[in-house]
TORDREN-794702 format. One record per atom (N, C-alpha, C, O): residue in one letter; z negated, x, y. Coordinates in steps of 0.2 Angstrom, whole numbers, padded with zeros to 4 digits, always signed. Atoms other than C-alpha are relative to their C-alpha. Layout:
AZXY ...
//
This chain:
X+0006-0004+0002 X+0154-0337+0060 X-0002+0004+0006 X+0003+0008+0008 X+0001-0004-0006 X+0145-0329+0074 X-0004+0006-0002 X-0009+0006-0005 X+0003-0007+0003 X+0140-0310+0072 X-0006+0001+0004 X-0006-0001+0009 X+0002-0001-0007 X+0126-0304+0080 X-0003+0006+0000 X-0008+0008-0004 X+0001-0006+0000 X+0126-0288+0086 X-0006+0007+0002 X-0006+0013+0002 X+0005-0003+0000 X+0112-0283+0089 X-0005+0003-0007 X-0010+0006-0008 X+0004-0002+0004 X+0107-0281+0073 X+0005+0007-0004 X+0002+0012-0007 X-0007-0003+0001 X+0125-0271+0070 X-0005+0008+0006 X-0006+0014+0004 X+0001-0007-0006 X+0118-0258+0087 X-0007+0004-0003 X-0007+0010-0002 X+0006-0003+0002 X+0101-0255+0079 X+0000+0003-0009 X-0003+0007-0012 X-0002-0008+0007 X+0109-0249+0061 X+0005+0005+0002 X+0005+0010-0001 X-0004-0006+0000 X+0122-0238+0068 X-0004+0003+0004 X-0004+0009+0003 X+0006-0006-0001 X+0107-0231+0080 X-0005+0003-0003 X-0008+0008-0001 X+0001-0004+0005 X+0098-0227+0064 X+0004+0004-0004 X+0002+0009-0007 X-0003-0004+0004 X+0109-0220+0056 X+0004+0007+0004 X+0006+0011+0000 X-0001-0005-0006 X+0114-0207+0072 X-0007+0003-0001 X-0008+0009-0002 X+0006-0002+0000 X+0096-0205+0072 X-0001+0005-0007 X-0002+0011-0006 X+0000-0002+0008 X+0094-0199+0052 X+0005+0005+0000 X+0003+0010-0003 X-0006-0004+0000 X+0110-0191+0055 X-0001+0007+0005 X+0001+0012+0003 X+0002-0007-0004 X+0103-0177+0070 X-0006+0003-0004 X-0008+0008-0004 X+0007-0006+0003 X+0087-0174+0061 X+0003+0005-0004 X+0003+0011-0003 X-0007-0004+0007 X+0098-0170+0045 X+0002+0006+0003 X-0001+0010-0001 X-0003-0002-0001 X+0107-0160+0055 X-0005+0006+0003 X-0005+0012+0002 X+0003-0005-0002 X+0094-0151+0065 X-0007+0004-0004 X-0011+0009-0002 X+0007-0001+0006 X+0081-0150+0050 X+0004+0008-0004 X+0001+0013-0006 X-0003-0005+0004 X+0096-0139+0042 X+0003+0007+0004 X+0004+0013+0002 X-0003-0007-0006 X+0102-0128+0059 X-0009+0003+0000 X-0009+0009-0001 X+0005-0004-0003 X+0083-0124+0062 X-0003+0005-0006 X-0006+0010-0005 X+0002-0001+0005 X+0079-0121+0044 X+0001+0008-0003 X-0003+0012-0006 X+0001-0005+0003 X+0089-0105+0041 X+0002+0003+0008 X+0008+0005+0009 X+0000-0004-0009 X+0088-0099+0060 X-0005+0006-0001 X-0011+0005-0003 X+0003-0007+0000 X+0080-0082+0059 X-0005+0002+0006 X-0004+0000+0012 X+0005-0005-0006 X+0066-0073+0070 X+0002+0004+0002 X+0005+0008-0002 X-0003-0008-0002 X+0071-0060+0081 X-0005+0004+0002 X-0011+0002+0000 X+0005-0004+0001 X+0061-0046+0087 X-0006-0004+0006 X-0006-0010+0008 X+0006+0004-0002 X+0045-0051+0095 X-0002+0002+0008 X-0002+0007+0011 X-0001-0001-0007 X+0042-0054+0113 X-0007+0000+0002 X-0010-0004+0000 X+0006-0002-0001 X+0025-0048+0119 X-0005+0000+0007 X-0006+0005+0011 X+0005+0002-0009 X+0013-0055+0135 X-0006+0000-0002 X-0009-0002-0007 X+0007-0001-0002 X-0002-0050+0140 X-0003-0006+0005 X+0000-0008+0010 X+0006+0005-0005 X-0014-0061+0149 X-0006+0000+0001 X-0010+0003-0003 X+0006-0002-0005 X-0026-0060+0160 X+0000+0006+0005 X+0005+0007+0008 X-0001-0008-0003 X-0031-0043+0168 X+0004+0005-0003 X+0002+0007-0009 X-0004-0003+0005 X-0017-0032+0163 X-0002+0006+0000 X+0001+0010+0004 X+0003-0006+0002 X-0026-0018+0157 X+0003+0004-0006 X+0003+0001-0011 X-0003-0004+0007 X-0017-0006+0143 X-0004+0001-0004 X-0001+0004-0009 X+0004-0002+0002 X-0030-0004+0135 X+0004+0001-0010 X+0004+0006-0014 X-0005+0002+0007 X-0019-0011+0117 X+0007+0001+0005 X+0008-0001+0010 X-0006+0000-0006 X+0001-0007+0123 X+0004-0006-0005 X+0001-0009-0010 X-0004+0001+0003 X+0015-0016+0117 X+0002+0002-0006 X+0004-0002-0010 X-0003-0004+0008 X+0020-0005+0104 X-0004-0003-0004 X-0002-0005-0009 X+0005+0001+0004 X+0003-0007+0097 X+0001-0006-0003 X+0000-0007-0009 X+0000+0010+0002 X+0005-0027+0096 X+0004+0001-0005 X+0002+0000-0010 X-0005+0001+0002 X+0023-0024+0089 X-0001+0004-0007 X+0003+0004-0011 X+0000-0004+0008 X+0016-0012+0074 X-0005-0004-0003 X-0007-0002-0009 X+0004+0005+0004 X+0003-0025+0071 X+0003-0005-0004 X+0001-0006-0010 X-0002+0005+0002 X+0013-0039+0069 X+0006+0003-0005 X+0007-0001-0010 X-0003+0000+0005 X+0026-0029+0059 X-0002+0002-0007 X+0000-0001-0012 X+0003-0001+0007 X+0014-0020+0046 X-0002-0006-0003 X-0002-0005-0010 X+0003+0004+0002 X+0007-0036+0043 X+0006-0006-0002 X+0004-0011-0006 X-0004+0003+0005 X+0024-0045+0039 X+0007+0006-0001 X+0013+0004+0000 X-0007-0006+0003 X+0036-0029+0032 X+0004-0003+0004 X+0007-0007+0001 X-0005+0000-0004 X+0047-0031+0047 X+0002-0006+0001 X+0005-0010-0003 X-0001+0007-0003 X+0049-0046+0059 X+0006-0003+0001 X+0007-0009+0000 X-0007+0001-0001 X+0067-0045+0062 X+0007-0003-0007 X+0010+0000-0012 X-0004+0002+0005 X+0079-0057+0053 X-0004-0003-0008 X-0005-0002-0014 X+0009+0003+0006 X+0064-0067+0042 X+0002-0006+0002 X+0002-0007+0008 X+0000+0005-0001 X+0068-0084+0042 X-0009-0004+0002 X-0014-0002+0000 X+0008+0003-0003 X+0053-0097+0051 X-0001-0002-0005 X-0007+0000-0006 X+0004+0002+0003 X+0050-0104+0038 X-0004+0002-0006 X-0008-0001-0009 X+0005-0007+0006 X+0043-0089+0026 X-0007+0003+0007 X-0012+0007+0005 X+0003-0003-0004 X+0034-0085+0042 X-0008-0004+0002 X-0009-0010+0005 X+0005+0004+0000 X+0014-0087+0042 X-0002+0001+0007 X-0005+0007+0008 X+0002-0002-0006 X+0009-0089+0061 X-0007+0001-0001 X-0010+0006+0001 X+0007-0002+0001 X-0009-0090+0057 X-0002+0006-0002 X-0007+0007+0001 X+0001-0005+0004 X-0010-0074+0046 X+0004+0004+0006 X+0002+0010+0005 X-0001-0006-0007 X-0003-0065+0062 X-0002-0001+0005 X+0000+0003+0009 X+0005-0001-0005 X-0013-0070+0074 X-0007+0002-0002 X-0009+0006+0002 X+0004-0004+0003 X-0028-0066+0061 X+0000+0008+0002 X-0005+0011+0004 X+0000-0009+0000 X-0022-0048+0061 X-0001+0003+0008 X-0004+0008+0009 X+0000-0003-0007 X-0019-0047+0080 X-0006+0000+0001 X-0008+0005+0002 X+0007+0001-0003 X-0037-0055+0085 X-0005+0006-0006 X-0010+0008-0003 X+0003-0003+0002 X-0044-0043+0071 X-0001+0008+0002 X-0005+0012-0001 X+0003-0006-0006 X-0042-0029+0084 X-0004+0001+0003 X-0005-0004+0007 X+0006-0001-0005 X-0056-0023+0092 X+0000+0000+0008 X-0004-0001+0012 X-0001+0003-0009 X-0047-0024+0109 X+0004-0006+0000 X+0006-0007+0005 X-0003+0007-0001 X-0040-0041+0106 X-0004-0005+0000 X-0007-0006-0006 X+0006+0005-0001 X-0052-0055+0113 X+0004-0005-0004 X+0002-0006-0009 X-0002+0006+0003 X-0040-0069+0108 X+0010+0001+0002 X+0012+0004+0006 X-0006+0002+0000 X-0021-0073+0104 X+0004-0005-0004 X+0001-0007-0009 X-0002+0005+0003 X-0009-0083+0100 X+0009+0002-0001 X+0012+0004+0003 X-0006+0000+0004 X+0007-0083+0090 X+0005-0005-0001 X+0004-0009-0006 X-0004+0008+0001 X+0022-0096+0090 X+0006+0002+0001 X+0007+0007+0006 X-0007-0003+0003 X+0041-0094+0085 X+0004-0006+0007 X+0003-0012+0006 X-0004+0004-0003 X+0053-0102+0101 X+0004-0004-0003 X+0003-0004-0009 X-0004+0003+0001 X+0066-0114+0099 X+0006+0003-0001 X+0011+0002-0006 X-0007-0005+0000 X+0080-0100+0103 X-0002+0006-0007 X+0001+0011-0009 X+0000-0005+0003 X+0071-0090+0088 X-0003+0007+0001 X-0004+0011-0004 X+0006-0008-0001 X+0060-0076+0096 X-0006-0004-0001 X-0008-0010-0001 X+0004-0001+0002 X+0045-0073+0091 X-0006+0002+0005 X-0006+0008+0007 X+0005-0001-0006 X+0030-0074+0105 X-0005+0002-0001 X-0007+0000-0007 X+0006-0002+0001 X+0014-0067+0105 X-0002+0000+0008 X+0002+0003+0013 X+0006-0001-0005 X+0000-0069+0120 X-0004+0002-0003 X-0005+0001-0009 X+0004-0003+0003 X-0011-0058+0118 X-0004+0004+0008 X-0003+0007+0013 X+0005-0001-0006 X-0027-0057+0130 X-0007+0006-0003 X-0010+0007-0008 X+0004-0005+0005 X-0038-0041+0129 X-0008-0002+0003 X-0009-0005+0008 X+0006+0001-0002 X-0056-0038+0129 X+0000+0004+0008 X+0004+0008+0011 X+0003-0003-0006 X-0064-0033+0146 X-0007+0004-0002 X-0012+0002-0005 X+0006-0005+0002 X-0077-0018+0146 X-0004+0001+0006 X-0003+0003+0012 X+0005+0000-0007 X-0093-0019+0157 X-0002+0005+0003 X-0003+0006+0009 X+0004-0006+0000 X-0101-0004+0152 X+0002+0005-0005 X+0004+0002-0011 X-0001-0006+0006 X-0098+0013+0142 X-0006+0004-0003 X-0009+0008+0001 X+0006-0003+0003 X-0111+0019+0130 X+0003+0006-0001 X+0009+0006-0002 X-0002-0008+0000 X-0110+0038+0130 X-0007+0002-0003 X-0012+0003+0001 X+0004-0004+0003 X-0122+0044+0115 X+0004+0003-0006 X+0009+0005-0005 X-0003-0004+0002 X-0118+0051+0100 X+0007-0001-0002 X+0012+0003-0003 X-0006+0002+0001 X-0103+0041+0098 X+0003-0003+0004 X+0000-0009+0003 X-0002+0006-0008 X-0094+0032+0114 X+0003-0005-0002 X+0006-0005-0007 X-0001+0006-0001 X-0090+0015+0117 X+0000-0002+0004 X-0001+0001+0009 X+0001+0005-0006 X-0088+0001+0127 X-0004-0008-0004 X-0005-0011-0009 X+0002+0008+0003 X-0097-0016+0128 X+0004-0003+0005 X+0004+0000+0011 X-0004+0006-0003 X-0087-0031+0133 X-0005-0004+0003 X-0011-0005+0003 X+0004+0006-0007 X-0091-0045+0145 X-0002-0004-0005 X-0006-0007-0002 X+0003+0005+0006 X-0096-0056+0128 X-0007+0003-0003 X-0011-0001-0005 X+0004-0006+0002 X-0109-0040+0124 X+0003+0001-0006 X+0001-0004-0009 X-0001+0000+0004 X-0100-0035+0109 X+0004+0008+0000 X+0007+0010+0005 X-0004-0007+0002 X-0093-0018+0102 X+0006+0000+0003 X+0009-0006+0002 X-0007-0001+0001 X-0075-0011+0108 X-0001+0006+0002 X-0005+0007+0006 X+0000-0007+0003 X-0071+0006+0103 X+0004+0002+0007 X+0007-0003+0011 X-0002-0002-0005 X-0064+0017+0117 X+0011+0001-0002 X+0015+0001-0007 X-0009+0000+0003 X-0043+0018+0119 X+0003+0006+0002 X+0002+0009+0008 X-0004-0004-0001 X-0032+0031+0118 X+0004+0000+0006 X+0006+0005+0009 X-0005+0004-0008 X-0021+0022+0133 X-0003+0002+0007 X+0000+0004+0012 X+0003+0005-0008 X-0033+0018+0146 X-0007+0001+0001 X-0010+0000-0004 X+0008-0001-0003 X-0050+0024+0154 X-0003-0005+0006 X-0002-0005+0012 X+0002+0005-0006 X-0060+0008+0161 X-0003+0005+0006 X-0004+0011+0005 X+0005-0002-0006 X-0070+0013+0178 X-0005-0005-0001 X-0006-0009+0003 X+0007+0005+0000 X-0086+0005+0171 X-0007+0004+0000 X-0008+0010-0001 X+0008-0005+0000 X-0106+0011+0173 X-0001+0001-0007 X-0001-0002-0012 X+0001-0001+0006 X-0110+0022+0161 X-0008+0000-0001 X-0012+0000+0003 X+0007+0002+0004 X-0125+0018+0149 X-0001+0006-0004 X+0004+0009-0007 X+0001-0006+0004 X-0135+0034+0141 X-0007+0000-0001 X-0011-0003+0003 X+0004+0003+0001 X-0149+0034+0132 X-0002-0004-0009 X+0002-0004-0013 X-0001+0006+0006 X-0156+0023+0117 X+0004-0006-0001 X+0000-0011-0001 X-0004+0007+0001 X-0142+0008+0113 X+0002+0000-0006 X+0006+0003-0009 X-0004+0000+0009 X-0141+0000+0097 X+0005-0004+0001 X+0006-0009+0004 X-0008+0002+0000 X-0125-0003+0093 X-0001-0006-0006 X+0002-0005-0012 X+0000+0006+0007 X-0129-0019+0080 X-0005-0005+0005 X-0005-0010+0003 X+0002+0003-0004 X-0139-0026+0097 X+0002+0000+0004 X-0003+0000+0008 X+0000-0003-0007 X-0129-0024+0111 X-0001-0007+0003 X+0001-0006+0009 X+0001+0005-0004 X-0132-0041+0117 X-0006+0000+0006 X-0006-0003+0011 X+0007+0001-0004 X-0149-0038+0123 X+0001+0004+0006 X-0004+0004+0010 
//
């Protein structure tokens, strides 16, 4: 009777295969988030610091530290980040070792309206409110500007 083993190499490489998912489906599963690692991109302007990012994304999930991945909603914190008025765009994503990344790119200010309530408009023409942090060097705008049209 002749064996043939080829059909013998392709069930014990299935079953190796079935066998590390298994296994990495259950190590990744109760692998926890650690504290959250936080990049700026683009023009590094402080305008938002670190901290700030870092009490965003905790208020928004009661403390990031030791939260397993899989309770963790990356969408709904990047929502909360991007719902900053100095945050043009970001992005949130859990590494493979378990930290927790955030990119986070801020607005750029063109011009600062100085009437009864100051501001900045962004390079998109858009509101951003003035920062506690950081004073751009942009031309200042005085005068009539409606803040519900700054595009024009």
């Amino acid at each position: 009777m002749k064996v043939n083993w080829n059909y013998i190499k392709v069930f014990v490489l299935l079953v190796f295969t079935v066998f590390l998912y298994a296994f990495s489906l259950k190590k990744n599963g109760v692998r926890e988030v650690s504290k959250p690692n936080i990049e700026f991109v683009g023009e590094n302007r402080p305008f938002i610091t670190t901290n700030n990012v870092s009490k965003l994304l905790i208020q928004n999930y009661q403390g990031m530290k030791n939260v397993p991945k899989e309770t963790l909603d990356l969408n709904e914190l990047e929502t909360a980040l991007k719902s900053n008025p100095m945050v043009k765009s970001a992005e949130v994503y859990v590494a493979v070792n378990g930290t927790l990344n955030a990119k986070v790119e801020q607005k750029t200010p063109i011009a600062r309206v100085n009437t009864n309530v100051s501001y900045y408009i962004d390079d998109e023409g858009s509101f951003m409110p003035l920062s506690a942090n950081y004073s751009a060097r942009v031309p200042l705008v005085t005068g009539y500007v409606e803040k519900n049209n700054l595009k024009n």
